[in-house]
TORZA-56943 format. One line per field, with one value per residue (C-alpha): residue in one letter; x, y, z; residue number from 1. Coordinates in pm, 1 decimal, always signed. Example, Ala and Ser with C-alpha at 12.3 -4.5 7.8 and 13.67 -1.06 7.14 Angstrom:
2
aa: c(a, s)
xx: c(+1230.0, +1367.0)
yy: c(-450.0, -106.0)
zz: c(+780.0, +714.0)
i: c(1, 2)
***
This chain:
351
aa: c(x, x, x, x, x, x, x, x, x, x, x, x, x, x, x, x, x, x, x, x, x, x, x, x, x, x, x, x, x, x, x, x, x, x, x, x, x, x, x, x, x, x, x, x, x, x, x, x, x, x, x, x, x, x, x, x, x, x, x, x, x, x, x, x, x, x, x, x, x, x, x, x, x, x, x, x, x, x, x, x, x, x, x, x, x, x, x, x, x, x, x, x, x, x, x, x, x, x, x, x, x, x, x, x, x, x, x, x, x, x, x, x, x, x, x, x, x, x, x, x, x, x, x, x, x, x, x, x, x, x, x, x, x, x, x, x, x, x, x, x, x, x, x, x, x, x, x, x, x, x, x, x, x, x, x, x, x, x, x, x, x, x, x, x, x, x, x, x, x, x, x, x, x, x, x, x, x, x, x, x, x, x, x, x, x, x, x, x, x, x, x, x, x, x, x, x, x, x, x, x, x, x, x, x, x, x, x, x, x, x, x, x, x, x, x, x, x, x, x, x, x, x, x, x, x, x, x, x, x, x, x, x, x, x, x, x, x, x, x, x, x, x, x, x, x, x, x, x, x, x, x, x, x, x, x, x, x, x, x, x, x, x, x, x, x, x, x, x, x, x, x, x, x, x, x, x, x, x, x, x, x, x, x, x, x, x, x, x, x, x, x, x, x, x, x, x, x, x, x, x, x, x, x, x, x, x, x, x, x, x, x, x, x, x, x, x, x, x, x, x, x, x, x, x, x, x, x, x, x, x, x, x, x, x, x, x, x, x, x, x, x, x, x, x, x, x, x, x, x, x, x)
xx: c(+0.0, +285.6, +426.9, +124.3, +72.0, +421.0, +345.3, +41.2, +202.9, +477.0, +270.3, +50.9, +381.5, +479.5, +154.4, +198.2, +516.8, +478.1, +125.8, +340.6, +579.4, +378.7, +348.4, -31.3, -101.0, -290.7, -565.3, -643.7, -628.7, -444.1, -639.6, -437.6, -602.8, -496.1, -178.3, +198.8, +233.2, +121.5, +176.9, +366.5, +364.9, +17.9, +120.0, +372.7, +132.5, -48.5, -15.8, +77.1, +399.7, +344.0, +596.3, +866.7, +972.9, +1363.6, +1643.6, +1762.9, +1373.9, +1399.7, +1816.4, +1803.7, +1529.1, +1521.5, +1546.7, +1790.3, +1542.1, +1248.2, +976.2, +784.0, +763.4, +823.8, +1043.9, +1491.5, +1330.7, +1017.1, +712.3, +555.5, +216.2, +521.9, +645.9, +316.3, +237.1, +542.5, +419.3, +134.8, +308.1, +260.2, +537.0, +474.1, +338.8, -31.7, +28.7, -21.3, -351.6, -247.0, +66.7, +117.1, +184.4, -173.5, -307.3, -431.7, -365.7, -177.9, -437.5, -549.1, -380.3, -439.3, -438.4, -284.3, -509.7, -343.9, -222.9, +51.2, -171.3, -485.6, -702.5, -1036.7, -1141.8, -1159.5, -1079.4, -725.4, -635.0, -794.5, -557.6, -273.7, -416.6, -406.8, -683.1, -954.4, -1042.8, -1361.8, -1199.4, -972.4, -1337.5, -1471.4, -1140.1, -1157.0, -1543.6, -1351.1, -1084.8, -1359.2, -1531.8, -1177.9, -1169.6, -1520.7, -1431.2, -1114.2, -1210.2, -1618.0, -1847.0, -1813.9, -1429.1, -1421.6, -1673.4, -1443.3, -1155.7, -1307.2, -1451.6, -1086.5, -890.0, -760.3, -845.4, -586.7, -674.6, -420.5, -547.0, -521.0, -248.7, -201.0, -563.0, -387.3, -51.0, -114.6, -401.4, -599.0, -247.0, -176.5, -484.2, -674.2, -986.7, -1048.4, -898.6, -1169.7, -1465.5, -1350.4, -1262.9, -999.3, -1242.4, -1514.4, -1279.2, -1192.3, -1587.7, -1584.1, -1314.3, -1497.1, -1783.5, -1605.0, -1403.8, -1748.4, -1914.7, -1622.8, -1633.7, -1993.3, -1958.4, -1641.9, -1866.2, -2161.4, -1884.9, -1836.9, -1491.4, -1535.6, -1167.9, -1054.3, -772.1, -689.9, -416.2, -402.9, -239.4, +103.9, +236.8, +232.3, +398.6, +698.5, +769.0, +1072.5, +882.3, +638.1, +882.7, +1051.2, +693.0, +521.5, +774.1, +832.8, +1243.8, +1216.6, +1389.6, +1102.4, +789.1, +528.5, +287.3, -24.7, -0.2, +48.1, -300.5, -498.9, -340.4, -492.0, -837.6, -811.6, -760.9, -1041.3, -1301.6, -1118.8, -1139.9, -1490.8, -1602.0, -1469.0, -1663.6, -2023.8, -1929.9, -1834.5, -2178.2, -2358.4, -2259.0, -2274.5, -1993.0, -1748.0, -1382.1, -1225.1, -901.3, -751.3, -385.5, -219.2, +70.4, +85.4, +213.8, +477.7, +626.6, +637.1, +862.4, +1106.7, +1153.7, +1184.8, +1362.2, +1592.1, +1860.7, +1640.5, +1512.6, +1902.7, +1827.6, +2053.2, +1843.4, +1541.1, +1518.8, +1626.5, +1544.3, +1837.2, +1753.1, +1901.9, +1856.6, +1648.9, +1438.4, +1238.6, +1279.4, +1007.7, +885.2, +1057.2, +1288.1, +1446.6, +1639.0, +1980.1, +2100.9, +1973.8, +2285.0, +2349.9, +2136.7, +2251.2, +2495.9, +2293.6, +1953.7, +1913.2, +2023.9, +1748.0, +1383.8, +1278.3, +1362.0, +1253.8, +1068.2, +699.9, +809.2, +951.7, +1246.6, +1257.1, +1440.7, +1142.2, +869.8, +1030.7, +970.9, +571.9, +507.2, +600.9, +382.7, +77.9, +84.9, +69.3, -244.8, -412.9, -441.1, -781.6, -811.0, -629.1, -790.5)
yy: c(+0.0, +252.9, +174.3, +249.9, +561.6, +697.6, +672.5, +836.2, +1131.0, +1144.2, +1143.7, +1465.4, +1581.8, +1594.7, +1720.0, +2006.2, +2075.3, +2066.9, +2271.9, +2508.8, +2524.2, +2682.7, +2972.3, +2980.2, +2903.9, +2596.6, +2765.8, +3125.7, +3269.3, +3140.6, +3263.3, +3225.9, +3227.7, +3165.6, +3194.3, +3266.8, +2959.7, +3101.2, +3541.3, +3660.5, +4038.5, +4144.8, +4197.5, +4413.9, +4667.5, +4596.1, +4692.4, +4349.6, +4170.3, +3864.2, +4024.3, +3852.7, +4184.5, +4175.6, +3950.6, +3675.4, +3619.5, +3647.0, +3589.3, +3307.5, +3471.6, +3556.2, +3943.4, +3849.1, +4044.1, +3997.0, +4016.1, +3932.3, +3528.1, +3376.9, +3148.4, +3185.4, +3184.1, +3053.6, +2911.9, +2636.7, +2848.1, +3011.2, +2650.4, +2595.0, +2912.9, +2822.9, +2498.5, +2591.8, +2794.9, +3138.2, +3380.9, +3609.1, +3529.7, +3615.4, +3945.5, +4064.4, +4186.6, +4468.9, +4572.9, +4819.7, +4560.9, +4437.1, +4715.7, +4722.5, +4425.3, +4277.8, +4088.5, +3955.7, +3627.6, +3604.3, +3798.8, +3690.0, +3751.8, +3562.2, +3683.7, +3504.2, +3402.1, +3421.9, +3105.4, +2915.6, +3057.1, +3462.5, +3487.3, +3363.2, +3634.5, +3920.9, +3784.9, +3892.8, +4203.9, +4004.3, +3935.4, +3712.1, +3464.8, +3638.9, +3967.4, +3791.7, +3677.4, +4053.9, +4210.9, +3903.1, +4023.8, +4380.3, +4206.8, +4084.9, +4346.4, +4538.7, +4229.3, +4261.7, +4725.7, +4569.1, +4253.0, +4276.5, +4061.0, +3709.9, +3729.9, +3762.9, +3475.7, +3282.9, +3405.2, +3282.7, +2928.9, +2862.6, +2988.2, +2735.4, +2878.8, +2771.1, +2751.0, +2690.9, +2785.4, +2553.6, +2542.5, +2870.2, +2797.1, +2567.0, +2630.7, +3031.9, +2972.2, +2687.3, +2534.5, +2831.0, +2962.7, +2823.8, +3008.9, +2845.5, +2431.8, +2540.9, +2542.9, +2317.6, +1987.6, +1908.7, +1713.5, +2014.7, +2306.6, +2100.4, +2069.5, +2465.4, +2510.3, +2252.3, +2502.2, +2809.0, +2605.9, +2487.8, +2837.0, +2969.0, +2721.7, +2799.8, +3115.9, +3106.2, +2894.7, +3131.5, +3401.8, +3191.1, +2975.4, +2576.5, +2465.7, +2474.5, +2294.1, +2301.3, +2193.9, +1957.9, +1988.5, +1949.2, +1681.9, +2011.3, +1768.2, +1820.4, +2182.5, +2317.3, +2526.0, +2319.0, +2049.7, +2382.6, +2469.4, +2159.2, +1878.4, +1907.6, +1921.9, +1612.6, +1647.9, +1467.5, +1559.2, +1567.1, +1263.2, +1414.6, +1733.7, +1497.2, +1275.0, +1629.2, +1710.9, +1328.5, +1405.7, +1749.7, +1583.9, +1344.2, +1595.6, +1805.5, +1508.5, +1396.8, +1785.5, +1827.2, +1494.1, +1606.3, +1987.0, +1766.8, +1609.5, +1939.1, +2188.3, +2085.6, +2145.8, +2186.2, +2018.9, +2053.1, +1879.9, +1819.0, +1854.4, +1593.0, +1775.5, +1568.0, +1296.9, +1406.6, +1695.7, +1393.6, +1185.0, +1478.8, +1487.0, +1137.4, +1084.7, +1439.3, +1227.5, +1056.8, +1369.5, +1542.5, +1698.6, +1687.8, +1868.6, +1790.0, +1840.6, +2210.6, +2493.2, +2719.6, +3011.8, +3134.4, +2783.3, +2667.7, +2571.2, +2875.2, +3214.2, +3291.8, +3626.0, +3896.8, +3653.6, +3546.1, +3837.4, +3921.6, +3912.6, +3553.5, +3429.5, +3078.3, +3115.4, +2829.9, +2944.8, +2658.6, +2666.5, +2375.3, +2137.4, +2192.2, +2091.2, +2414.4, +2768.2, +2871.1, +2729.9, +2711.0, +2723.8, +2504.3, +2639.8, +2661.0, +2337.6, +2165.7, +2388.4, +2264.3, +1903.0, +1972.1, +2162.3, +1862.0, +1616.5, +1898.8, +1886.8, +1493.2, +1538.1, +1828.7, +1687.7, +1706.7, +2063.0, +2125.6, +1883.6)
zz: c(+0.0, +79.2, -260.3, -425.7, -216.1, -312.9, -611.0, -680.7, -483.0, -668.3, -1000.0, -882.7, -756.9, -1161.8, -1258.3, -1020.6, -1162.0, -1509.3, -1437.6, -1268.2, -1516.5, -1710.2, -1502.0, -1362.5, -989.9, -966.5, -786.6, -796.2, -475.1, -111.8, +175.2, +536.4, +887.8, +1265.2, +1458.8, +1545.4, +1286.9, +1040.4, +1084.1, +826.5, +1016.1, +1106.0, +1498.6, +1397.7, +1361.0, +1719.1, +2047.8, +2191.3, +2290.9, +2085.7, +1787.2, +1610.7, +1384.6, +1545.5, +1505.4, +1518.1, +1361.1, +1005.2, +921.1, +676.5, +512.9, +145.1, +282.3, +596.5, +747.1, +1043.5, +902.1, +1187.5, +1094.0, +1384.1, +1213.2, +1108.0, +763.9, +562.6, +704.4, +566.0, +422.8, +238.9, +76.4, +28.9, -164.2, -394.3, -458.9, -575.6, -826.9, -658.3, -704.0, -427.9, -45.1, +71.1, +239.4, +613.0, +573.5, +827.2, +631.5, +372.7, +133.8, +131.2, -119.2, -482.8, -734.5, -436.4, -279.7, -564.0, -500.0, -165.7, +191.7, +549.9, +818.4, +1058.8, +1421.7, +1675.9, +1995.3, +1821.5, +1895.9, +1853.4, +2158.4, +2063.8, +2487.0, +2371.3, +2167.2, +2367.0, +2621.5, +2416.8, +2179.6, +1908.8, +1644.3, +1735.0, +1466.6, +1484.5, +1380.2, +1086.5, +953.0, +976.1, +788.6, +540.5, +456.1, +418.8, +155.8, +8.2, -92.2, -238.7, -445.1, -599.1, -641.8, -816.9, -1060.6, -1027.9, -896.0, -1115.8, -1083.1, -733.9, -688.8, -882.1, -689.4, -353.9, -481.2, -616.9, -359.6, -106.7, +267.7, +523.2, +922.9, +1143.2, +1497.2, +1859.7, +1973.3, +2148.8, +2355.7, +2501.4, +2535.2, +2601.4, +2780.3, +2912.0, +3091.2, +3282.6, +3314.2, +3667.7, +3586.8, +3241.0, +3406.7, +3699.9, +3441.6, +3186.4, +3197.1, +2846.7, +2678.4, +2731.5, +2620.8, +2304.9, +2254.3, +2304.0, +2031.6, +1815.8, +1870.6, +1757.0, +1436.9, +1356.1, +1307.2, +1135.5, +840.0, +816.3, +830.2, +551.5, +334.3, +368.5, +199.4, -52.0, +42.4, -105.1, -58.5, +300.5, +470.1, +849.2, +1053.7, +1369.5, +1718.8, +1679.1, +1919.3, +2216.2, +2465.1, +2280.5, +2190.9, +2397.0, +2578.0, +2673.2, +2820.8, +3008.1, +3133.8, +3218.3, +3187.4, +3593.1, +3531.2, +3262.9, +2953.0, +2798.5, +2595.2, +2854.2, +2738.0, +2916.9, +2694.1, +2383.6, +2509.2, +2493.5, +2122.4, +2036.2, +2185.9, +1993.5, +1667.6, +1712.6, +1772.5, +1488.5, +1240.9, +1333.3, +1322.9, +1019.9, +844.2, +988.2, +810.3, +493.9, +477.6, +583.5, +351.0, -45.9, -219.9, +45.2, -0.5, +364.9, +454.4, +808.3, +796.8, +1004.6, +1158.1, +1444.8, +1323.8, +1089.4, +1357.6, +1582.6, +1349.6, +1280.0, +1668.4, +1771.6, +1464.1, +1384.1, +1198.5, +967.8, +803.4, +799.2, +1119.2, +1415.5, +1737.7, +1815.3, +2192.0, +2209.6, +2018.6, +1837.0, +1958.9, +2340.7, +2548.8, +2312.3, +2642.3, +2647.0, +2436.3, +2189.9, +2098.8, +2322.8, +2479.2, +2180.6, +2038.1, +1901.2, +2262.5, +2324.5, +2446.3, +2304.0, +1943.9, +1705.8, +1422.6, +1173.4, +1220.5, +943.5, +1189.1, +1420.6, +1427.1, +1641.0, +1583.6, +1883.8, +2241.2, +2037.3, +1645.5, +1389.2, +1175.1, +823.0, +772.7, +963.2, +766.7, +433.2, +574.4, +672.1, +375.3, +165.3, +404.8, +367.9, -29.4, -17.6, +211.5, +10.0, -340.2, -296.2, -225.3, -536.8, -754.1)
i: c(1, 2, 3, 4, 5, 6, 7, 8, 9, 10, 11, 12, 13, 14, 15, 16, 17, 18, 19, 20, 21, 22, 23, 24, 25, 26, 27, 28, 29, 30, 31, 32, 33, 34, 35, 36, 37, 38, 39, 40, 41, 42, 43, 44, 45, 46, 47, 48, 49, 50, 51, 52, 53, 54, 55, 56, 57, 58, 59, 60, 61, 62, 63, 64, 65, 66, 67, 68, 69, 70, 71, 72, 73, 74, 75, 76, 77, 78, 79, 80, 81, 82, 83, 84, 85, 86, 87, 88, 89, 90, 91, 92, 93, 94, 95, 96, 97, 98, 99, 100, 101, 102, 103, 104, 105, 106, 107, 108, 109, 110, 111, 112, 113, 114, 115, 116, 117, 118, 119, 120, 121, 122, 123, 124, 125, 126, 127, 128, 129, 130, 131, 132, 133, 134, 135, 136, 137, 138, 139, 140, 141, 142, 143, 144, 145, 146, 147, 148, 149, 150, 151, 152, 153, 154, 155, 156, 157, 158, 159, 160, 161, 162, 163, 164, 165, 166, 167, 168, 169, 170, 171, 172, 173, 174, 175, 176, 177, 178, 179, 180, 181, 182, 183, 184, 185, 186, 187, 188, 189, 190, 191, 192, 193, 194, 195, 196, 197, 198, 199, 200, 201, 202, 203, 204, 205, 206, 207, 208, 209, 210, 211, 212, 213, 214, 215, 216, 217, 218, 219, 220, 221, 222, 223, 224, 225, 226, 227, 228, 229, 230, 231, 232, 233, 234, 235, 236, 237, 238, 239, 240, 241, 242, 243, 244, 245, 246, 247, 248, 249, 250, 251, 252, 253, 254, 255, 256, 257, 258, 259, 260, 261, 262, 263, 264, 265, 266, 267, 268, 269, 270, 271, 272, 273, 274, 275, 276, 277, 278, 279, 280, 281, 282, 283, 284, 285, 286, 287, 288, 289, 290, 291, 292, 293, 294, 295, 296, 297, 298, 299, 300, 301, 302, 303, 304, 305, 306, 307, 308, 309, 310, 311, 312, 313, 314, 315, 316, 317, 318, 319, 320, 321, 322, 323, 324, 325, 326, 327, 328, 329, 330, 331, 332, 333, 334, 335, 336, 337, 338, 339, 340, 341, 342, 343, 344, 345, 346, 347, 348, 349, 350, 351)
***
């Protein structure tokens, strides 16, 4: 079966090539939503100290600049974007770049420790994924002034709507949070963010979105920080963290499926990034990587946002050689790896 799976993905992998060759995206339009994963820069224009828009963020990019990507380099929405024959990257919907013909191909509304649960993000002054919705109606109506209303229908049907959101609600919030762990029980948040994901693909389809792809729970037992934080002095991922990721999926995959069957016409992918992150950490050597365990930048135990900044001491001279750029984020090496593992799973968004 894994034979035959190869090589079907390596077949599409062809057909995407040659179709890219040929210099046309294979959809129209990429459309990005959620978190810290996937910001390319909106919260540098907020009031809020979740900002990645300083070094060492942003060396090994193409610019050698921060951008505020909380990443050494590329994420993977960027890898994706390229492999889907794009020649530019969805814009910060907050930044100056996000004007005219621009956002045409696509808009970033995403925000670092924005959540499922909008409480997460007002935590932080970030944007709520309710707010990304409201500015992404806004977007939508410059694209209807700019290519008129068939176009733009056109443009939303065929553009591919990425969600990448979780992860901070728990992480950022429901762990160290006693007044949320006093009302909730794990399995009842997750139905709460199930709640919140549900009404926002509803509400995306009602504007119009048919291809929509969303990422899992990583494996949150075993980012850096999380070890540092709730790994009680073990240099181990913390299993019960990884249990609550599992449960997460379930409902995730599950909710997902009963959308599927609701809403006619819909093509909605779960990303499994569980499972490959996972594999690249127990693993590092058998995808060319050599640290899995610590971050590059400062420890690598901790430092993320404001603690991880050109006077981290300790910052890793290669980041290629590590799994995590910093205590919550993957390097660029790593996003490189996930991006290839998301196109395998998202055939049929493209399709």
């Amino acid at each position: 079966m894994g034979n035959a799976n190869s090589f079907w993905a390596t077949f599409f992998l062809l057909v995407l090539v040659a179709s890219v060759a040929r210099g046309d995206p294979l959809v129209p339009a990429l459309i990005i939503f959620g978190d810290s994963v996937v910001d390319v820069g909106n919260n540098n224009n907020l009031t809020t100290l979740i900002k990645a828009n300083f070094l060492p963020y942003g060396r090994d990019y193409v610019t050698h600049r921060p951008t505020g990507r909380f990443c050494n380099g590329k994420l993977a929405t960027d890898f994706t974007a390229e492999y889907l024959g794009f020649t530019t990257y969805p814009p910060a919907y907050l930044s100056p770049d996000a004007s005219g013909r621009n956002i045409l191909t696509g808009a970033n509304f995403a925000s670092a420790a924005s959540g499922l649960y909008d409480g997460t993000a007002q935590s932080y002054s970030s944007i709520s994924l309710t707010r990304q919705l409201s500015y992404y109606r806004d977007y939508q109506m410059k694209v209807v002034n700019m290519a008129g209303q068939a176009r733009a229908n056109d443009i939303f049907s065929g553009a591919i709507h990425l969600l990448s959101a979780g992860s901070s609600d728990f992480i950022q919030n429901y762990y160290i949070n006693p007044v949320l762990r006093g009302l909730y029980s794990v399995d009842r948040f997750s139905d709460l963010l199930m709640s919140s994901y549900s009404s926002f693909i509803q509400n995306l389809y009602g504007l119009g979105a048919r291809r929509i792809g969303v990422t899992s729970l990583p494996p949150t037992g075993c980012l850096p920080a999380a070890i540092t934080l709730f790994g009680a002095g073990s240099n181990q991922c913390v299993e019960s963290l990884n249990q609550d990721a599992i449960l997460f999926n379930d409902k995730l995959n599950s909710t997902s499926q009963g959308l599927v069957q609701k809403l006619p016409g819909l093509k909605l992918v779960v990303f499994d990034i569980y499972q490959p992150l996972l594999d690249m950490i127990r693993k590092p050597s058998d995808n060319g990587f050599f640290e899995s365990r610590r971050a590059c930048c400062g420890t690598g135990t901790l430092e993320t946002s404001v603690l991880c900044n050109d006077r981290s001491v300790g910052t890793c001279s290669n980041a290629t050689e590590y799994v995590f750029w910093d205590g919550f984020h993957p390097s660029e090496a790593a996003n490189q790896v996930l991006a290839g593992d998301l196109l395998q799973q998202g055939f049929d968004l493209i399709s």
